[in-house]
C-alpha positions as CSV (number, residue, x, y, z in Angstrom):
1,X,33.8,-26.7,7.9
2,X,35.0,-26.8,4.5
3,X,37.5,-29.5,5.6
4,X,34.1,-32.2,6.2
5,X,31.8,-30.6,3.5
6,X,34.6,-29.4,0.7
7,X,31.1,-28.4,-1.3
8,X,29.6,-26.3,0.7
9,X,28.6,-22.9,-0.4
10,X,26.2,-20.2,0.7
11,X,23.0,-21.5,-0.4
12,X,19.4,-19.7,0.2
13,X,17.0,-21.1,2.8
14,X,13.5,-21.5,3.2
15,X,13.3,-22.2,6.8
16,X,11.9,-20.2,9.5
17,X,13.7,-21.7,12.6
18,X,17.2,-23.0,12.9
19,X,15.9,-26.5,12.7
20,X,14.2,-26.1,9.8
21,X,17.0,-24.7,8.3
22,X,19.4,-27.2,9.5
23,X,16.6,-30.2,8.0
24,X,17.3,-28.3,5.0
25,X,21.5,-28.3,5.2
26,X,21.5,-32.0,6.3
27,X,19.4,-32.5,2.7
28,X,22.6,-30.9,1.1
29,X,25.5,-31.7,3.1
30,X,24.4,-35.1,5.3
31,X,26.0,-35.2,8.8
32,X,26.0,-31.7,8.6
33,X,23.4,-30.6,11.4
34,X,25.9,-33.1,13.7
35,X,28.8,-31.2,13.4
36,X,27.0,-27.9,14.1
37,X,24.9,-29.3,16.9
38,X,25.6,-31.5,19.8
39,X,23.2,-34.4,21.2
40,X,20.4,-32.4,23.0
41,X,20.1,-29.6,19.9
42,X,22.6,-27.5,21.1
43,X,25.1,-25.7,19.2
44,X,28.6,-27.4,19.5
45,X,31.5,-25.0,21.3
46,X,33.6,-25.1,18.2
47,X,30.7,-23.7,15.7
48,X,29.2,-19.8,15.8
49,X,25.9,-18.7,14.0
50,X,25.7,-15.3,13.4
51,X,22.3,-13.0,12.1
52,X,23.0,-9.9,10.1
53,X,26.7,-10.1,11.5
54,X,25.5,-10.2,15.2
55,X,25.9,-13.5,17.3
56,X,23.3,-15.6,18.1
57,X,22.9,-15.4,22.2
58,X,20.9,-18.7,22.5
59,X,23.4,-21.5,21.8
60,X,20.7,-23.7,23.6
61,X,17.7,-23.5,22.2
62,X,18.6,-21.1,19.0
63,X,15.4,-19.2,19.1
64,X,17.1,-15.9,18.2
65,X,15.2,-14.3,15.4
66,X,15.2,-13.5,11.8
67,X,13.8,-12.7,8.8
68,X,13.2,-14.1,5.3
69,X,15.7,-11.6,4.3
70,X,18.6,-12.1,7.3
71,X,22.3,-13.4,6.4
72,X,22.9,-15.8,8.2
73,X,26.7,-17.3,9.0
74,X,27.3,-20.8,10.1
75,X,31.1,-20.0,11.0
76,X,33.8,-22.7,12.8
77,X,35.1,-20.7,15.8
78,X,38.5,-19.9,15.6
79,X,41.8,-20.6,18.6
80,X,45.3,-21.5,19.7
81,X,48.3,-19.4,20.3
């Protein structure tokens, strides 16, 4: 992701859904929330979100949970040969 947003950085969030949060990156980083989330508010194939270094299971609606205090990890999945 660093490739599209070479200033992006861990940065704290108020937010207490992934929506809010991702209002919150798209302040930061515009176009953001597009590359981490397709057309209908789903999370893209090529992107990963973990909690507390667990996946997210909800790539559709992203209503896993957390807490004020959770890490959270907006990663690029990783392939090829």
């Amino acid at each position: 992701m660093k490739r599209f947003f070479p200033e992006l950085k861990a940065i704290p969030a108020a937010g207490k859904s992934f929506p809010e949060i991702f209002t919150e990156l798209d302040q930061q980083y515009p176009g953001i929330s597009s590359y981490i989330l397709d057309e209908q508010g789903s999370l893209r194939k090529h992107v990963n979100i973990f909690i507390d270094g667990k996946m997210i299971t909800d790539r559709k609606q992203l209503s896993d949970a957390f807490t004020s205090g959770s890490e959270i990890y907006i990663m690029q999945a990783l392939s090829g040969g």
